[in-house]
C-alpha positions, 0 to 999 in steps of 0.5 A: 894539386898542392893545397897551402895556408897561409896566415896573417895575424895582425894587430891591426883591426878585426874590421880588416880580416879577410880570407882568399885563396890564389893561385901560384902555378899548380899551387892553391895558397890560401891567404888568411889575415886574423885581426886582434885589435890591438890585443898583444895577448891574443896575438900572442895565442894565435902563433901559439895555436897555429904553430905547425897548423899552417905553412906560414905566418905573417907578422902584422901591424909591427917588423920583428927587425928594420932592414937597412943595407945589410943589417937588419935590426931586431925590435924586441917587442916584436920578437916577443909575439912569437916566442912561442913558435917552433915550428911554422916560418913567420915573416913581417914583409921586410924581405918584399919591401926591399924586393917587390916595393924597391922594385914597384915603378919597374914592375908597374912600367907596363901599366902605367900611361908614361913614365913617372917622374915627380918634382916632390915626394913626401914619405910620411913614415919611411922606416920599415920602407927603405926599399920604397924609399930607394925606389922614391928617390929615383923618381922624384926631384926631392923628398922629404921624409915626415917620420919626426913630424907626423911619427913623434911630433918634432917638426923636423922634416928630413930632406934626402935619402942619404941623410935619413939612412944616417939618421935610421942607423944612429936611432934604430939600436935605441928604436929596438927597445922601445915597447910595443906601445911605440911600434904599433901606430893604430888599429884600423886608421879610421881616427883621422888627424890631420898633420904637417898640411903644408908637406901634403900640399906641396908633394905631387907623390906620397909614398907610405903604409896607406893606413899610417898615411889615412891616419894622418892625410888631409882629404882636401889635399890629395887632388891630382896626387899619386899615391903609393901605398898598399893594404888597401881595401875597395872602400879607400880606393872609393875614398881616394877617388872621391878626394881626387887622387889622380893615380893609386899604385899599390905594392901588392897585387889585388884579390878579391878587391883587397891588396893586402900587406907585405907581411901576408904576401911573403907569407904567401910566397913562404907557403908556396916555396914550401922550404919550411924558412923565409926565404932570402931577397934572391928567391923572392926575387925569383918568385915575382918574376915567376909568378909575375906579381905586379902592383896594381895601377888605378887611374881615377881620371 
């Protein structure tokens, strides 16, 4: 039985790491996330020191690019935590946010008690998470997109889909330069900062990076809500069953009480295909549907 390894590392909290191992098929992949707290440096001599040591690594915390359609643009300052890699594949989770999370209402149908439809959907920060979007929009009456608002602090909502696209493709050639001080938004979400309560409020699905979204949701606003989102630990689901939060779907599957992020979960799925490259949104594809990966549904009342 082939034994495989697989490695986050994040610039996310230290607090966050967790180590499981899973099975995919006849295969043992173990899923490892290593937190640097913010700390570039380390990141840094991590890839360096595991590179060729594991069979994948994940990019926590930051893309290397932003997918839209087609075209997929590079964030330099990503890039540049791994320069120093020759050998082992790293992938950032852009490839399952446009396969497992475009597909998320699909492949979580079984679980669910009726189909899901809703009047508002708020999508604090969407531009890692188009494929989300995409997914959102064909469940939702409206949506409003807070990227200026809750990201920048412009109080500019957007209001479509097809407006946002538009916008994302004018910005992200100048988002592409901006430092790593800009991309990376927070090390474990624990510093709370309410914003734009009225969008929370009015929305009956929020959609987003749950610790981007703990960062800046009201509490007392979630009741009777559904949530998407994902990396989320026992303790945020405690926490959003005790603000009243209706139903949590998270993107990735739960091990061990923990979803983890895309970034770890491609990881994982590079470390079993065993081609030594990220795989393509085809083979990924193929991969949930083999191994049957599903988001995890949790009902609170």
């Amino acid at each position: 039985m082939a034994v495989r390894h697989a490695v986050s590392v994040s610039l996310g909290s230290s607090k966050r790491d967790k180590k499981v191992s899973v099975k995919f098929g006849d295969t043992t992949v173990i899923i490892e996330r290593i937190g640097t707290d913010g700390d570039v440096e380390a990141a840094k001599r991590l890839y360096r020191e595991l590179d060729g040591k594991v069979d994948a690594f994940g990019m926590g915390g930051v893309d290397m690019y932003i997918r839209v359609g087609e075209r997929k643009y590079p964030l330099r300052a990503a890039l540049k935590l791994i320069a120093d890699v020759k050998r082992t594949p790293v992938v950032d989770g852009q490839g399952l946010k446009h396969t497992l999370e475009r597909r998320v209402f699909e492949l979580a149908a079984p679980f669910l008690r009726e189909p899901l439809h809703f009047r508002q959907a708020f999508m604090p920060l969407a531009l890692d998470r188009v494929g989300l979007a995409q997914a959102v929009n064909e469940v939702a009456d409206a949506i409003v997109f807070g990227d200026f608002m809750v990201g920048l602090g412009i109080p500019l909502p957007i209001r479509s889909l097809s407006t946002y696209i538009r916008v994302l493709k004018a910005l992200l050639p100048i988002v592409g330069f901006f430092p790593m001080s800009m991309l990376f938004y927070g090390s474990d979400g624990v510093e709370m900062e309410p914003k734009y309560e009225k969008y929370w409020a009015a929305a009956d699905l929020i959609a987003c990076d749950f610790m981007f979204m703990k960062k800046y949701m009201p509490p007392h606003l979630l009741d009777g809500k559904t949530l998407v989102a994902n990396t989320t630990t026992a303790e945020n689901v405690a926490f959003l069953k005790e603000h009243g939060v209706k139903l949590l779907i998270t993107t990735t599957p739960r091990y061990d009480g923990r979803s983890f992020g895309t970034n770890m979960m491609e990881a994982a799925l590079t470390a079993y295909a065993g081609k030594g490259r990220p795989l393509t949104l085809g083979e990924l594809n193929a991969l949930i549907d083999e191994l049957d990966l599903r988001p995890t549904v949790t009902y609170f009342d």
